[in-house]
C-alpha positions as CSV (number, residue, x, y, z in Angstrom):
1,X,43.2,45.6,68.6
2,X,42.6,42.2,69.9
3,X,42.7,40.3,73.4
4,X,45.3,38.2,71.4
5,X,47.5,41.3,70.4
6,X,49.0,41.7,73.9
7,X,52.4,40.3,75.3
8,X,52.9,38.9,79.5
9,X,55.2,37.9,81.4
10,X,54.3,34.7,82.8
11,X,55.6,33.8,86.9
12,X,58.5,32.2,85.8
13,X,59.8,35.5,84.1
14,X,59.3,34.2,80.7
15,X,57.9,36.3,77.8
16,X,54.3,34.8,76.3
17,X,51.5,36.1,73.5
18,X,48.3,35.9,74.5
19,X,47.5,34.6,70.8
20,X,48.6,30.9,72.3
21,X,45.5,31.1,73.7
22,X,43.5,31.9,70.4
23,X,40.2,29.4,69.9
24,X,39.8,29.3,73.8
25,X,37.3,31.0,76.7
26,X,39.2,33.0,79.0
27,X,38.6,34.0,82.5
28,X,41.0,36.7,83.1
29,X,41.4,37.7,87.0
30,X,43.9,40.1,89.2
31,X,44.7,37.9,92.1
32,X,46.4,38.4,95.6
33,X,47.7,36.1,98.3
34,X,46.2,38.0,101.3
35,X,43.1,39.5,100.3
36,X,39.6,38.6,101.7
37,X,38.5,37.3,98.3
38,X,41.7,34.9,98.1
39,X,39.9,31.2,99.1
40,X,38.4,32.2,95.8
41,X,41.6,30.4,94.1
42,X,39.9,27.2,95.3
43,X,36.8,27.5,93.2
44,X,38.9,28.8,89.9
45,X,41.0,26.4,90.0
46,X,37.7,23.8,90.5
47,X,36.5,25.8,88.0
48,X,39.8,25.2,85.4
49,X,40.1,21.7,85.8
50,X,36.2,21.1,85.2
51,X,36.2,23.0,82.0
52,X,40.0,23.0,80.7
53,X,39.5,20.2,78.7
54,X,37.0,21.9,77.1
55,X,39.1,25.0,75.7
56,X,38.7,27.3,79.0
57,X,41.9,28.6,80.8
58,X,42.3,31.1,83.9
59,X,44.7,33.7,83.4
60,X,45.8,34.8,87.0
61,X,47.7,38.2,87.2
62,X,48.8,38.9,90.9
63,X,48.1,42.9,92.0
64,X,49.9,44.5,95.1
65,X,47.9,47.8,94.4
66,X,44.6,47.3,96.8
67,X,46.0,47.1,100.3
68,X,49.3,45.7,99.8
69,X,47.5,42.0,99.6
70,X,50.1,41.0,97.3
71,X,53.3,41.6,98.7
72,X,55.3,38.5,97.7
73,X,57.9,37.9,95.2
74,X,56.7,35.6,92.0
75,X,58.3,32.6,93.5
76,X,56.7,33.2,96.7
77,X,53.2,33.7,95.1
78,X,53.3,30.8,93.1
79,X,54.5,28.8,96.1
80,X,51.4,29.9,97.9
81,X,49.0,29.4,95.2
82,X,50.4,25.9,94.7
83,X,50.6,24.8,98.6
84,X,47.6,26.8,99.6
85,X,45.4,26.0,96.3
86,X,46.8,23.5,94.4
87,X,46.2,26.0,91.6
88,X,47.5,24.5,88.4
89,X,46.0,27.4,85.9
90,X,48.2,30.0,84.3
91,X,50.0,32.3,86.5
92,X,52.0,35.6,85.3
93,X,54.4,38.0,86.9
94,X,52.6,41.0,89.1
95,X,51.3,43.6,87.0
96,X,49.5,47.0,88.0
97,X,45.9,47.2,86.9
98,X,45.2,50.7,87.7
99,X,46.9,53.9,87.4
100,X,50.1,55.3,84.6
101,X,51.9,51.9,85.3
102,X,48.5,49.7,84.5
103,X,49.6,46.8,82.1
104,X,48.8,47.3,78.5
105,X,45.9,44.6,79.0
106,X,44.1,45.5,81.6
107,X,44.1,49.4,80.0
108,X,42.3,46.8,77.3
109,X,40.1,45.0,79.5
110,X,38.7,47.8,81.5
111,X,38.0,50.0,78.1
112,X,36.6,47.2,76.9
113,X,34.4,45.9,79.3
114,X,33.1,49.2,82.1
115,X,32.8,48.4,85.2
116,X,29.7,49.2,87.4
117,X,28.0,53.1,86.5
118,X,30.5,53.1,83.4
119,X,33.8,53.5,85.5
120,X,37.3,51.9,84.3
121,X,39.0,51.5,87.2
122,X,39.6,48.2,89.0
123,X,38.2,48.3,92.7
124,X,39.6,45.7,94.1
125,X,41.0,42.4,93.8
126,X,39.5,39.6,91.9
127,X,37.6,41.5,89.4
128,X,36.9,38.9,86.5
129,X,36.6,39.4,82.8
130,X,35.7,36.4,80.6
131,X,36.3,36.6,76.9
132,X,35.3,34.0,74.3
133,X,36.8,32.0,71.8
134,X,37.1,34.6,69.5
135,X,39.0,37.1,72.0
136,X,36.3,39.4,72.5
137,X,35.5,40.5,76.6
138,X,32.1,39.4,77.2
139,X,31.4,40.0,81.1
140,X,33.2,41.8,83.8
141,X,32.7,40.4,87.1
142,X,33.5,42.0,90.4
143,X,35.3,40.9,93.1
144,X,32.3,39.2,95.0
145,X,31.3,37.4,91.6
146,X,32.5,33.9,92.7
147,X,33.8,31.3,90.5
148,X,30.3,29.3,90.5
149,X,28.2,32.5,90.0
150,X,30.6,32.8,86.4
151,X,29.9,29.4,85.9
152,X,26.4,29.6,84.3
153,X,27.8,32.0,81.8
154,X,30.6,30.5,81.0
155,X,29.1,27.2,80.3
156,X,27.5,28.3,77.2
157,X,30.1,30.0,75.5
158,X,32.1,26.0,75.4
159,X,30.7,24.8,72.5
C-alpha cells in the first residue's frame, strides 16, 4: 500500500488518484475555516507558491470534526479560502479524519506516521504530514507546527 494507491474527491466534486501526484513532495493537512490555526492558510499557501515549481504541492482536506470549525459547504470553503487566503493549492471535498467514517487516507497517514506518545488519532485541526517524492510519510506535524517551522525539512527532500 502506497500514498499513491488512494482515490479523493477534490472541492469541485470530481474524482482524483493521488498517483497524479507521483515524483512530488507532499504536505498533506486537514484544514478548517474557523479554527484558531486557520491564518495558517496564509503561510501554506506562501509556502506552495515558493516551492511548487519545484515538485511540492499542499493537499488541503477540510475537517468539521474538532469544534464544528468547518461548517461550510465545498463551495463556501473554497470561497473563503480563495477571498480570505488567496490559496491557490489543491483543495478536496470534507472528509472525516478520525473515527468509523475517517477517509481511507488518513486511516493511512495516521498508521503510518504516529502521532505524539504513539497515538493515531488526529487532535485537532492542521495536523501536517509531509511525504516525499517517493510517496512515503516522512514527518507528522501538529497543529502548532507552522508552515515555516516545516520549511527547513521540507527543503531538503526538493532535490
Amino acid at each position: 500500500m502506497s500514498i499513491y494507491d488512494f482515490q479523493v474527491t477534490a472541492i469541485d466534486g470530481n474524482a482524483q488518484a493521488l498517483d497524479t501526484y507521483q515524483g512530488k513532495v507532499l504536505l498533506i493537512v486537514n484544514v478548517a475555516s474557523k479554527c484558531g490555526f486557520t491564518p495558517q492558510y496564509a503561510g501554506l499557501e506562501a509556502l506552495y507558491r515558493k516551492y511548487k515549481d519545484k515538485g511540492f504541492e499542499v493537499l488541503g482536506f477540510p475537517c468539521d470534526q474538532f469544534g464544528h470549525q468547518e461548517p461550510g459547504n465545498e463551495a463556501e470553503i473554497q470561497s473563503f479560502c480563495s477571498l480570505n487566503y488567496d490559496v491557490s493549492f489543491p483543495l478536496f471535498a470534507k472528509i472525516e479524519v478520525n473515527g468509523n467514517q475517517a477517509h481511507p487516507l488518513y486511516q493511512y497517514l495516521k498508521s503510518a506516521q504516529k502521532g505524539l506518545f504513539g497515538t493515531e488519532a488526529i487532535k485537532w485541526n492542521f495536523t501536517k504530514f509531509l511525504v516525499n517524492q517517493d510517496g512515503a510519510i516522512v514527518q507528522r506535524y501538529a497543529p502548532t507546527d507552522t508552515p515555516e517551522r516545516i520549511e527547513k525539512d521540507l527543503v531538503p527532500l526538493l532535490s
